[in-house]
N, CA, C and O atoms as CSV, one atom per row, in Angstrom:
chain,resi,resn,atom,element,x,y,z
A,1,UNK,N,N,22.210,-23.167,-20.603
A,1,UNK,CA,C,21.230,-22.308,-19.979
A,1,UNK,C,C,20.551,-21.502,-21.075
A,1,UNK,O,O,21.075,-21.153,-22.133
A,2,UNK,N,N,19.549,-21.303,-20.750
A,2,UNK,CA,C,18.394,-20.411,-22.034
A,2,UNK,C,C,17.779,-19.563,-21.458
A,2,UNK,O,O,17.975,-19.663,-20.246
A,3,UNK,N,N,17.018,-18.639,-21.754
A,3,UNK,CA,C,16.233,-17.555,-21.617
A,3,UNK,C,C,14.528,-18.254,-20.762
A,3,UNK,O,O,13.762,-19.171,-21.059
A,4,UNK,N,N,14.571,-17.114,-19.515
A,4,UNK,CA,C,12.980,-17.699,-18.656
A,4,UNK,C,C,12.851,-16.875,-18.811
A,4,UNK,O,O,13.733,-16.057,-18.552
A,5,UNK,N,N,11.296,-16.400,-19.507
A,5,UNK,CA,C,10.296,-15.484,-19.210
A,5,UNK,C,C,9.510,-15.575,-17.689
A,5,UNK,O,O,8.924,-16.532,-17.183
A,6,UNK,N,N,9.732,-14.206,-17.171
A,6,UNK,CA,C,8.718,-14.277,-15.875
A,6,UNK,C,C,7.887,-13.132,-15.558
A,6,UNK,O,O,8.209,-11.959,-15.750
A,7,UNK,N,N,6.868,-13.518,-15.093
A,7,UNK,CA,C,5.883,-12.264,-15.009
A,7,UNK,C,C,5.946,-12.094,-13.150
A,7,UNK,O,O,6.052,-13.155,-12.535
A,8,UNK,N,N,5.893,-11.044,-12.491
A,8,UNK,CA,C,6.164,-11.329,-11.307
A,8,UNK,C,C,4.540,-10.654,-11.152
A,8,UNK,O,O,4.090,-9.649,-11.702
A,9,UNK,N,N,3.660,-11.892,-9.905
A,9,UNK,CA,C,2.158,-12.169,-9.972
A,9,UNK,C,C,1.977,-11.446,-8.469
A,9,UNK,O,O,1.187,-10.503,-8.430
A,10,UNK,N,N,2.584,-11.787,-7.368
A,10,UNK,CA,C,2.542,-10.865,-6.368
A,10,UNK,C,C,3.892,-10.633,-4.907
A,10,UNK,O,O,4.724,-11.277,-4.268
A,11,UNK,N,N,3.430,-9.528,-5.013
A,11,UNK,CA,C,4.490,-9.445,-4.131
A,11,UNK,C,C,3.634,-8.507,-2.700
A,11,UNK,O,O,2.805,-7.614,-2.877
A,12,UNK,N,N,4.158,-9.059,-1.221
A,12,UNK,CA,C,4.146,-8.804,-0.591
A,12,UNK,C,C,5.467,-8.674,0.875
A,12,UNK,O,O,6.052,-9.447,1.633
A,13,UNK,N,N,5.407,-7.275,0.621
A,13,UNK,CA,C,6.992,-6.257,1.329
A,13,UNK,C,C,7.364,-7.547,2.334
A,13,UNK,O,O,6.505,-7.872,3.153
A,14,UNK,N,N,8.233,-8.056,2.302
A,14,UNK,CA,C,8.816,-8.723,3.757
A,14,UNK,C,C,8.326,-9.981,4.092
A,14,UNK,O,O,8.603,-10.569,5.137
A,15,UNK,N,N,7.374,-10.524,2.938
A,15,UNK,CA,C,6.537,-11.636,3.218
A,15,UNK,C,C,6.779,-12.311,2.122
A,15,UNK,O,O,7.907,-12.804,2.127
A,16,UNK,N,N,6.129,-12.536,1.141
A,16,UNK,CA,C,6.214,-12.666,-0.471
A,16,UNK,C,C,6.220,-12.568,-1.541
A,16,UNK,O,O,5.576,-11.696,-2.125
A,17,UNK,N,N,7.154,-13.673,-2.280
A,17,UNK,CA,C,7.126,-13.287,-3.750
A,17,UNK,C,C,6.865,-13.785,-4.657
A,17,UNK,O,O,7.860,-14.492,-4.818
A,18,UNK,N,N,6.033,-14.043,-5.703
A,18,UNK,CA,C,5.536,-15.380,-6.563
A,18,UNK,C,C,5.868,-14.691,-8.068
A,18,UNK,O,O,5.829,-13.497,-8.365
A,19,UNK,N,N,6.077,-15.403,-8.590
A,19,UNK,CA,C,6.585,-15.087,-10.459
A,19,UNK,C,C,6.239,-16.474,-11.059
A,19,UNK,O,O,6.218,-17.624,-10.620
A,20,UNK,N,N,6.008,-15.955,-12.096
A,20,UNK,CA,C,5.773,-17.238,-13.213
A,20,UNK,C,C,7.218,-17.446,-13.589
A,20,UNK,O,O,8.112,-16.630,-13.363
A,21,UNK,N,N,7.371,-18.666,-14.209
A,21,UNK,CA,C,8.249,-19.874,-14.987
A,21,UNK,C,C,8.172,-20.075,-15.744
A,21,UNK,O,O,7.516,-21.116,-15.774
A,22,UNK,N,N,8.554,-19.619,-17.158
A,22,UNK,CA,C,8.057,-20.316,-18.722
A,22,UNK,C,C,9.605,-20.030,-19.425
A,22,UNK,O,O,10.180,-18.981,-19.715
A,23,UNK,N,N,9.986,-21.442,-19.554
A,23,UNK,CA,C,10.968,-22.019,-20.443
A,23,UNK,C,C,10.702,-23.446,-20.946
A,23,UNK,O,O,10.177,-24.398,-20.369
A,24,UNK,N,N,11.265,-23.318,-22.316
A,24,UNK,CA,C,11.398,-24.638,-23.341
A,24,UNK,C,C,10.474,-25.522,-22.686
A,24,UNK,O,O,10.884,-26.660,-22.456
A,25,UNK,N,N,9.289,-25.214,-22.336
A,25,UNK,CA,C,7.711,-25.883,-22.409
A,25,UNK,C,C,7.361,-26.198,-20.984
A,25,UNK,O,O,6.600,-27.053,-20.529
A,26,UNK,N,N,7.934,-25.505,-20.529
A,26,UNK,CA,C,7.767,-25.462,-19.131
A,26,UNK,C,C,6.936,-24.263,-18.149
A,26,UNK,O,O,7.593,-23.223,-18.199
A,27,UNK,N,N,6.022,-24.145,-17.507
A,27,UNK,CA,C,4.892,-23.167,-17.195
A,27,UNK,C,C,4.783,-23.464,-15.837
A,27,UNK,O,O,4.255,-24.497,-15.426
A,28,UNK,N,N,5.321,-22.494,-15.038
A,28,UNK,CA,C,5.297,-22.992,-13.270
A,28,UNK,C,C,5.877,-21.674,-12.678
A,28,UNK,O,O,6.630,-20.900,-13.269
A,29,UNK,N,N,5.270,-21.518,-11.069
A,29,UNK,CA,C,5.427,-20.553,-10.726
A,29,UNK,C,C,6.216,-20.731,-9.333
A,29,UNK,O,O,5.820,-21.344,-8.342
A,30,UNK,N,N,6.939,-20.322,-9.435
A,30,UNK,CA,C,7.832,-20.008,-7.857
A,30,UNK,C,C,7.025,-18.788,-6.737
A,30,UNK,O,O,6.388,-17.754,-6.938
A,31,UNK,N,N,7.348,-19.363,-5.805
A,31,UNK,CA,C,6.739,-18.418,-4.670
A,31,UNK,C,C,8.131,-18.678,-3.490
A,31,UNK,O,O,8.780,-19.696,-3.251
A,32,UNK,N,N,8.202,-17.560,-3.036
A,32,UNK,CA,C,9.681,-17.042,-2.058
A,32,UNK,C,C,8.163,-16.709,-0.872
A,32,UNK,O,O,7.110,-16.127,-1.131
A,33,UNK,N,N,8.581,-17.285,0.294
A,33,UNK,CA,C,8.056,-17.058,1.594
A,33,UNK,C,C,8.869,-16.912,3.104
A,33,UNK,O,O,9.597,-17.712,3.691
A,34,UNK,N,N,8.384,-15.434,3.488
A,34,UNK,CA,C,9.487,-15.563,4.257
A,34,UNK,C,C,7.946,-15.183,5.709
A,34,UNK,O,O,6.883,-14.567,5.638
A,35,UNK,N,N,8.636,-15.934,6.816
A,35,UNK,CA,C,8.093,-16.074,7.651
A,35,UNK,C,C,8.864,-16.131,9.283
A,35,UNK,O,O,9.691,-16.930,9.721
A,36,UNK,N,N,8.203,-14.924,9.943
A,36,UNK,CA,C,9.278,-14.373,11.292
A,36,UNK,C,C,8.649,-16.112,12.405
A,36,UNK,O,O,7.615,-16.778,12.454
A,37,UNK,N,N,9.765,-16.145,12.962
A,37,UNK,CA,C,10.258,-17.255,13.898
A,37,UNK,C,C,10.477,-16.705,15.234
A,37,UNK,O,O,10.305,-15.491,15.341
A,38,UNK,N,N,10.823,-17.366,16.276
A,38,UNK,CA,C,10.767,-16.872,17.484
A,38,UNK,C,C,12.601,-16.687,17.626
A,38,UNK,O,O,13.225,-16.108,18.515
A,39,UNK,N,N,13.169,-17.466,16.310
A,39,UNK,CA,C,14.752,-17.569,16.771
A,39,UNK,C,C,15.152,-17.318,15.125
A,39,UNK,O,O,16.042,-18.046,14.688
A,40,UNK,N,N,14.667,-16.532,14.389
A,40,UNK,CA,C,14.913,-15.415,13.032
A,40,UNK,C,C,13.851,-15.490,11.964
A,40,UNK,O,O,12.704,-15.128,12.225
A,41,UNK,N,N,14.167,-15.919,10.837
A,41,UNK,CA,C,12.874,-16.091,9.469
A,41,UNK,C,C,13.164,-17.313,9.200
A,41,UNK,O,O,14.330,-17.708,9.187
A,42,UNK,N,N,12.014,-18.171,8.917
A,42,UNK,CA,C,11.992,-18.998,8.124
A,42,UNK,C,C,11.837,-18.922,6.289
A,42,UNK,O,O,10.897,-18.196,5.967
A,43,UNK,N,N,12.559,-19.515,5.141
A,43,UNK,CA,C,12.631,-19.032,4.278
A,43,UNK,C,C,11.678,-20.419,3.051
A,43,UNK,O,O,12.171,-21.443,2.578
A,44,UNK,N,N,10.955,-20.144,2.964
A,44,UNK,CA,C,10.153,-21.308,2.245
A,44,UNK,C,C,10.091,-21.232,0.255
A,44,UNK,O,O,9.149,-20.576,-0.191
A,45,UNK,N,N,10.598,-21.571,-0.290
A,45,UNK,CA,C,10.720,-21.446,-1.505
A,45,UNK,C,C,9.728,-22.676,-2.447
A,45,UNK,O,O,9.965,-23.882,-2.369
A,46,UNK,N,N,8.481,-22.019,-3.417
A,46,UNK,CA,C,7.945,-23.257,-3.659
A,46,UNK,C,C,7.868,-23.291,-5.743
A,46,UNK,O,O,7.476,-22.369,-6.458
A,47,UNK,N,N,8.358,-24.586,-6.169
A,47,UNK,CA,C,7.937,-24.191,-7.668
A,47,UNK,C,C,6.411,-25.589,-7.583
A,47,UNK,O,O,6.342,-26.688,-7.032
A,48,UNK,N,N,5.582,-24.912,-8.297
A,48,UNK,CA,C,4.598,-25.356,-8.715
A,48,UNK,C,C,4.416,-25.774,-9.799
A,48,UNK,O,O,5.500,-25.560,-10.340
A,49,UNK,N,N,3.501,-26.443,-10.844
A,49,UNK,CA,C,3.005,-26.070,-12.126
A,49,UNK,C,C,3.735,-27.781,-12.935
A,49,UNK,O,O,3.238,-28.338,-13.914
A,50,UNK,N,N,4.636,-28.134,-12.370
A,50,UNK,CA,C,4.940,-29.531,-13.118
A,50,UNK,C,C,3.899,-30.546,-13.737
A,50,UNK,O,O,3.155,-31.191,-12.998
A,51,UNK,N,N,3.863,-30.678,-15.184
A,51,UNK,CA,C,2.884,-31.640,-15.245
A,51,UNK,C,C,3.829,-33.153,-15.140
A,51,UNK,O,O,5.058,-33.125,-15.080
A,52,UNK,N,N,2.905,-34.643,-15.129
A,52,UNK,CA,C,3.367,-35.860,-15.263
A,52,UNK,C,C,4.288,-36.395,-15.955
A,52,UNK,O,O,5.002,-37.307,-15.539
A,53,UNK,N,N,4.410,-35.542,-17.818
A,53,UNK,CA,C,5.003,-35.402,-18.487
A,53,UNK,C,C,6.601,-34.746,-18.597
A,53,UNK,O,O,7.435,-35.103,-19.429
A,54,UNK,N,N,6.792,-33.747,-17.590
A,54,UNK,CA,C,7.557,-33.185,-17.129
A,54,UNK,C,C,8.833,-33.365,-16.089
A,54,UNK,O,O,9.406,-32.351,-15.689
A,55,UNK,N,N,9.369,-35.000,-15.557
A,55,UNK,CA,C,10.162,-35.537,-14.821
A,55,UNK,C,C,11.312,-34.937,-15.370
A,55,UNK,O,O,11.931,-34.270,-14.541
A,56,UNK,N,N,11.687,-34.954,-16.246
A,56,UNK,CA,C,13.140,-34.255,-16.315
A,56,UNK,C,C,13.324,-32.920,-16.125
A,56,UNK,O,O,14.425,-32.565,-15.704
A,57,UNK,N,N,12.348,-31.967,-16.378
A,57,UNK,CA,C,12.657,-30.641,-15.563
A,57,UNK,C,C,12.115,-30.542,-14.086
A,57,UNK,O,O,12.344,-29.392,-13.710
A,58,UNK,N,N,11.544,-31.206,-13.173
A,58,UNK,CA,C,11.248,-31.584,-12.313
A,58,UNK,C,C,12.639,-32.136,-11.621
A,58,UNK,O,O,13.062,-31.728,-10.540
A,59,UNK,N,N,13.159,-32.957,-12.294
A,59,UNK,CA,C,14.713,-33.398,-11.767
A,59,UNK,C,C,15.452,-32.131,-11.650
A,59,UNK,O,O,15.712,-31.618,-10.561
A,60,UNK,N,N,15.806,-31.604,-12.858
A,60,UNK,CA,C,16.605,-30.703,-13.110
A,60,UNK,C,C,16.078,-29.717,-12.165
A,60,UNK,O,O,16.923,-29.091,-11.525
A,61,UNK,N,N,14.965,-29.485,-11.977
A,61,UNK,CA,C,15.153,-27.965,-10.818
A,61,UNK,C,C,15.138,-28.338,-9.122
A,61,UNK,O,O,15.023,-27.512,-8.216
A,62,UNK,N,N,15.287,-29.797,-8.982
A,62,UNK,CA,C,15.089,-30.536,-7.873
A,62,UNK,C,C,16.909,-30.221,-7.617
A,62,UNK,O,O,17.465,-29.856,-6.581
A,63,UNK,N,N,17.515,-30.519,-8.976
A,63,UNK,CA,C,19.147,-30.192,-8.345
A,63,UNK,C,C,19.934,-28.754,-8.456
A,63,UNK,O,O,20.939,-28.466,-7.806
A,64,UNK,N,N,19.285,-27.928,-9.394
A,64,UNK,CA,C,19.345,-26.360,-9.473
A,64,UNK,C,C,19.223,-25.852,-8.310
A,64,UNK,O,O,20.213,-25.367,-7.762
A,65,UNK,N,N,17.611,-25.859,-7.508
A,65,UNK,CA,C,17.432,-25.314,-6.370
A,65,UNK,C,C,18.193,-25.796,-5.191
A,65,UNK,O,O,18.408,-25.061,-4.227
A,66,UNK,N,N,18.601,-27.024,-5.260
A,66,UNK,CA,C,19.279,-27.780,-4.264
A,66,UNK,C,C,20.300,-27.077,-4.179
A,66,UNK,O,O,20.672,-26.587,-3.113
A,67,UNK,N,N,21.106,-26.871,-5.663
A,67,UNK,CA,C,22.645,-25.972,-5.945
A,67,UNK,C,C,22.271,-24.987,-5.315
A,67,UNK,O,O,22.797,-24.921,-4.203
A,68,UNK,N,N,21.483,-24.073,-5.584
A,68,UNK,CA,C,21.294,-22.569,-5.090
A,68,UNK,C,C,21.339,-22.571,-3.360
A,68,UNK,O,O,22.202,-21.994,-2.698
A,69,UNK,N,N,20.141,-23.398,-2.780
A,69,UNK,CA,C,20.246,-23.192,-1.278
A,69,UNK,C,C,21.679,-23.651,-0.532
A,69,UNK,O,O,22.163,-23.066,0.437
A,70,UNK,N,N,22.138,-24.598,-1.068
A,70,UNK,CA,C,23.398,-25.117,-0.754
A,70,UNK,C,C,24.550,-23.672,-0.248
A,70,UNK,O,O,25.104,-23.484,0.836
A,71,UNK,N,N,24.593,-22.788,-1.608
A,71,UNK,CA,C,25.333,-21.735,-1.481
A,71,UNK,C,C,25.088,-20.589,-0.436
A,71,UNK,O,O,25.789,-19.880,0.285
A,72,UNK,N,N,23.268,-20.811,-0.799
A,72,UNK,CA,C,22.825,-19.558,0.315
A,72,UNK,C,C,22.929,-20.149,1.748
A,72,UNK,O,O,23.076,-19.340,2.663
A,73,UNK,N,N,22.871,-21.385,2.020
A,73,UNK,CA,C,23.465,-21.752,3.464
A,73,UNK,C,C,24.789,-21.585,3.809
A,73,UNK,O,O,25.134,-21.387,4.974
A,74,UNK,N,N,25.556,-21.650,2.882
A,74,UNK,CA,C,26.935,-21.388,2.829
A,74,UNK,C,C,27.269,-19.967,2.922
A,74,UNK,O,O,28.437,-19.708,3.213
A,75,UNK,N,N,26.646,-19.227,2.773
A,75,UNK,CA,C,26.678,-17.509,2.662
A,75,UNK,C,C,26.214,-17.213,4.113
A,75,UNK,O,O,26.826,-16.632,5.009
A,76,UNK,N,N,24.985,-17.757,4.114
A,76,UNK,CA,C,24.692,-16.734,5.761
A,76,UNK,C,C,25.199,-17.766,6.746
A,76,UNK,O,O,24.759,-17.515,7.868
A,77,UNK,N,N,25.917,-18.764,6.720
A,77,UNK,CA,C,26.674,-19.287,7.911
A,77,UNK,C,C,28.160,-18.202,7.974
A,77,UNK,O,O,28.997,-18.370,8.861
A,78,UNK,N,N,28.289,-17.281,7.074
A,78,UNK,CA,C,29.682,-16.527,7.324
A,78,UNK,C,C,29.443,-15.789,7.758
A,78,UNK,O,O,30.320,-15.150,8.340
A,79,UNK,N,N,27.727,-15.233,7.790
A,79,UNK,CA,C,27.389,-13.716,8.789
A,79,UNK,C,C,27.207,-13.763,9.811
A,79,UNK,O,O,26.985,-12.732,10.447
């Protein structure tokens, strides 16, 4: 694991959150979306910015983020 620079680009209270991505040549921005449902929030998480050149960090955050939600489903199924 190495060091990500992020600039956080906007945020809106209860809705969203977008930050930049820049590691070892990599330039992409995540956006956190949360959106009220009739039966709780829907939680939409997006990274952007991959170029063609870029399949292996494209992989790699295809199984990172996968790791991460995995846990956070695992967390709020105990609440």
């Amino acid at each position: 694991m190495g060091t990500v620079d992020c600039q956080v680009l906007k945020v809106q209270p209860r809705r969203t959150l977008s930050y930049s991505w820049a590691a070892q040549g990599l330039e992409s921005v995540v956006t956190w979306t949360l959106t009220p449902t009739s039966k709780g929030t829907t939680l939409r998480m997006e990274q952007s910015g991959f170029r063609t050149d870029q399949e292996q960090f494209y992989q790699g955050a295809k199984v990172g983020w996968g790791n991460l939600f995995a846990k956070l489903e695992q967390i709020l199924a105990r609440s």
